[in-house]
N, C-alpha and C positions, 0 to 999 in steps of 0.2 A: 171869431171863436168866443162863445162865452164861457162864463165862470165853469160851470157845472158841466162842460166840452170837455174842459182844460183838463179838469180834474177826471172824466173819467178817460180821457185819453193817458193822463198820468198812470191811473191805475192799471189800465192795459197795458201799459211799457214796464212797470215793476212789477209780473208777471210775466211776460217775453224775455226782459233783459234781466232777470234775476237780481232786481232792484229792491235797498232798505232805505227808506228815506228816514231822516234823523232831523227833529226839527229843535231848536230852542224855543224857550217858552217865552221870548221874546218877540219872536215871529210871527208874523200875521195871523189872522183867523181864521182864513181859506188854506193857507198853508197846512196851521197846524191841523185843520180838517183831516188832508189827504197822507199826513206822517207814519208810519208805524211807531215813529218811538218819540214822546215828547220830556222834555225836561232840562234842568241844568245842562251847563255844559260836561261837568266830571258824568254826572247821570248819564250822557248819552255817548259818551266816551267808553266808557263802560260799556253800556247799550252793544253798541259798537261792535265789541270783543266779542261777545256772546253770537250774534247772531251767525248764521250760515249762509248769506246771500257773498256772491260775490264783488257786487260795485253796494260802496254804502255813498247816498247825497248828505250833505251835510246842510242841511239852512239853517246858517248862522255866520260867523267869525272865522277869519283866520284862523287863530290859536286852537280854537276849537277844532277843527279840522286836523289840525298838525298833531292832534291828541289826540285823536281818535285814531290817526295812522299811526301814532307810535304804535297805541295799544293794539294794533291791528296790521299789523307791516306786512303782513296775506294777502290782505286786502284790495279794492282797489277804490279810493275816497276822492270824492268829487265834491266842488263846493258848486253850486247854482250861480253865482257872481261873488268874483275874484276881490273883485273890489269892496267888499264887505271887510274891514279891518275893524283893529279894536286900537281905540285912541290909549288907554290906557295902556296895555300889552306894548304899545309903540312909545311911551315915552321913555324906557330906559332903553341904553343898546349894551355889548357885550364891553367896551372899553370903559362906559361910564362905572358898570358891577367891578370889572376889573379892580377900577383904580380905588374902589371901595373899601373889594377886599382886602387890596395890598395894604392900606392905611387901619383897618381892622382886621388883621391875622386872625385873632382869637375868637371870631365870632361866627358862629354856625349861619350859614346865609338859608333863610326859608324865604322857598318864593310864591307866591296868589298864583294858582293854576293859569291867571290872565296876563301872560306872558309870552314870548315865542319861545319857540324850540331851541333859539341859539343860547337867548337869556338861561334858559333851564341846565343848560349844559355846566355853567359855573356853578349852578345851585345845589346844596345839601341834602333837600325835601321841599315839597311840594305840599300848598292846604289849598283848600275851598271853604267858602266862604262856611260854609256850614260843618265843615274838618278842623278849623283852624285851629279854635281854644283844644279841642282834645287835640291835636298834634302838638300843640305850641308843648301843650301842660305834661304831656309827654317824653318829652325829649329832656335828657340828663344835661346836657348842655344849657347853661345858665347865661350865656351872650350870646343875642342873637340880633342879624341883622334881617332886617323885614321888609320883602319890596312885592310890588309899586306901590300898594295902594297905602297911607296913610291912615287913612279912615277907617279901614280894616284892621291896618295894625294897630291902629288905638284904642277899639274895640278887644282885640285880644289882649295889648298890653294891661287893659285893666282887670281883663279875665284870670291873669297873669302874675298877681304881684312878685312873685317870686324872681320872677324872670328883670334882665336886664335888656329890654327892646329897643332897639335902635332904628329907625324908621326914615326910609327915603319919601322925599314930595310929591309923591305920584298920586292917581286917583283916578275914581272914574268920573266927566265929564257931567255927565248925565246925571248923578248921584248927587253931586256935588252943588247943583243948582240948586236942590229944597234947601230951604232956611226954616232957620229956627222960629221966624213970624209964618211961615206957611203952618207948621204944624201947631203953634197956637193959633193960628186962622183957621186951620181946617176942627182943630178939637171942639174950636168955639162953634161953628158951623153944624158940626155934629156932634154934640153931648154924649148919646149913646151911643157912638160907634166907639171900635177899638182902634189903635193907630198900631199898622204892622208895618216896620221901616228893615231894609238893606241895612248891613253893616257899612256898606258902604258909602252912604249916608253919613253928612257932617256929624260928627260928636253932643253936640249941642242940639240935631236932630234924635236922635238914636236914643239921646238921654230923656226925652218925652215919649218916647215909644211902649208902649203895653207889649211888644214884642217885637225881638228883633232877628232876626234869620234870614238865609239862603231864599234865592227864589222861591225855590220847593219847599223851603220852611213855611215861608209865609201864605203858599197856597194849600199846603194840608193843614196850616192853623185856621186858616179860614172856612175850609169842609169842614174838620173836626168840632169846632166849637158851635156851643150851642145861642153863640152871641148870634145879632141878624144883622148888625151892620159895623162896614170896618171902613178904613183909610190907609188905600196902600199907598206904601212910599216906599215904589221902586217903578222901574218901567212902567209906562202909562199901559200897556199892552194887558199886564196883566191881572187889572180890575174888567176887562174885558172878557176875557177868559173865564175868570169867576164869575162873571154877570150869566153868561153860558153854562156853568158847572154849577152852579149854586144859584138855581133861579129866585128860592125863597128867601135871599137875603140879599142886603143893599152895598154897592162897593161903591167909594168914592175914593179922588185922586189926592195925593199930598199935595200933588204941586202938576201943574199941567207943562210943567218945563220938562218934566224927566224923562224925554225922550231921546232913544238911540237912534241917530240916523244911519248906521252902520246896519244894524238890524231891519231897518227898515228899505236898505236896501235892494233883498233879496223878493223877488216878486212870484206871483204862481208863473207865471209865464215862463221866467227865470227856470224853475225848478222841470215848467214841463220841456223847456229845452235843451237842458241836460241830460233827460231824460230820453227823448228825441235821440239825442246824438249820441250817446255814452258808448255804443259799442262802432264809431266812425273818429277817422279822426278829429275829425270838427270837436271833439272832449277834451286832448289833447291840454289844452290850453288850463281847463278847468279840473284838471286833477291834482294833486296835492303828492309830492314826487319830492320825496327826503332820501338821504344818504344812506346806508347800514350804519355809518359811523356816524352822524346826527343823530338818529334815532336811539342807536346803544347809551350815545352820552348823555345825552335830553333825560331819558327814560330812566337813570337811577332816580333823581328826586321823583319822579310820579311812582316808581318803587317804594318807594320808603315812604310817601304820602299813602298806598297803596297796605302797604306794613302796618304804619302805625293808627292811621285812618280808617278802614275798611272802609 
């Protein structure tokens, strides 16, 4: 079977089986070809809720997936390979928050939407990467503990002075590989480009940045402006994308490290055999299948992320 089979074999089955495909914008190119809905993760979560099909695919992440079902508990949410996790989302569990919170009572726990459903369940409120400073700067509570990502929360801690953040070691992998010589290598490399970097991104990256935001921040800074050439520093995936979107201007990589192999997991194949099987039991395996009482408790912080974020 070739590519262009694949894909219109896909599109025949998300019209038989009442299929939404939901892609991250971390996803391949062929993927994100055949998606109806591409974007962040909170974005397509969202997505999500709104639409009216009844099986939604998910190509992406665990957590993502388990987000989309909260917001979506009708539904019926498939991921294309199971085995796509998020390294960061997996380094804290519910006993390590626990013993957190018992040793900081006083302190409002906000959690990075990249987290699993169990972690949310101890949590206060919910940000993304692109929520965060207006949630953090929001909220009346003046201690707060901030998990996983550090790199994040040190970004909003400085958005922040008011606040008193306390921040666990966590982070994302991937992110965390650009150094501070990559992005004076790359600025020297290219004078007139702009450098748009993840928050998630070391500090000492971010702090050379001409701009820093959300996946989706850094891909509608890049439409929007009238600059011709940038340096992203996030996912390698997504100067690709732009190269596609934005033919008239030039993307290059912060760092050719900043690859997710989680994301990279998920294949067209993957998606078209989901697809294949969704209404067999052969799906069984690949559906994404939470408690009422998981979901209730998970779901205030994305409430209240939801509140105070839009």
């Amino acid at each position: 079977m070739t590519i262009s089979q694949a894909k219109a074999k896909i599109e025949e089955y998300k019209k038989q089986k009442d299929i939404c495909i939901l892609a991250h914008s971390y996803e391949s190119r062929d993927i994100i070809e055949i998606a109806d809905f591409t974007g962040d993760s909170y974005k397509l979560s969202v997505d999500a809720s709104k639409v009216k099909n009844k099986n939604i695919v998910f190509a992406g992440v665990h957590f993502m997936a388990q987000t989309a079902k909260m917001l979506s508990p009708d539904k019926n949410v498939y991921m294309p390979n199971t085995a796509a996790g998020c390294e960061m989302a997996e380094q804290m569990d519910v006993d390590t928050l626990a013993a957190m919170k018992k040793k900081e009572p006083d302190r409002l726990v906000v959690a990075y939407v990249n987290t699993t459903a169990e972690l949310k369940t101890l949590c206060d409120v919910c940000v993304t990467s692109s929520s965060a400073v207006k949630i953090v700067s929001a909220l009346k509570e003046k201690k707060i503990l901030f998990i996983p990502d550090c790199n994040l929360g040190d970004f909003v801690k400085k958005a922040c002075p008011d606040k008193d953040i306390m921040l666990f070691n966590g982070g994302c992998p991937a992110h965390q590989r650009a150094t501070k010589a990559d992005a004076i290598a790359a600025k020297a490399a290219h004078p007139e480009a702009l450098l748009l970097v993840h928050p998630e991104c070391r500090p000492e990256v971010t702090a050379l940045a001409d701009y820093v935001g959300s996946t989706s921040g850094i891909m509608q800074f890049a439409h929007k402006s009238d600059k011709k050439e940038f340096i992203i520093g996030t996912e390698m995936s997504i100067a690709e994308h732009l190269e596609f979107e934005c033919p008239d201007k030039k993307f290059f990589l912060l760092s050719k490290n900043i690859i997710c192999p989680n994301m990279r997991m998920t294949t067209l194949m993957d998606v078209y055999s989901i697809c294949k099987d969704i209404d067999t039991p052969a799906a069984s395996d690949r559906e994404i299948i939470m408690s009422d009482e998981l979901i209730r408790k998970a779901r205030v912080c994305i409430d209240k992320m939801i509140e105070l974020g839009g």
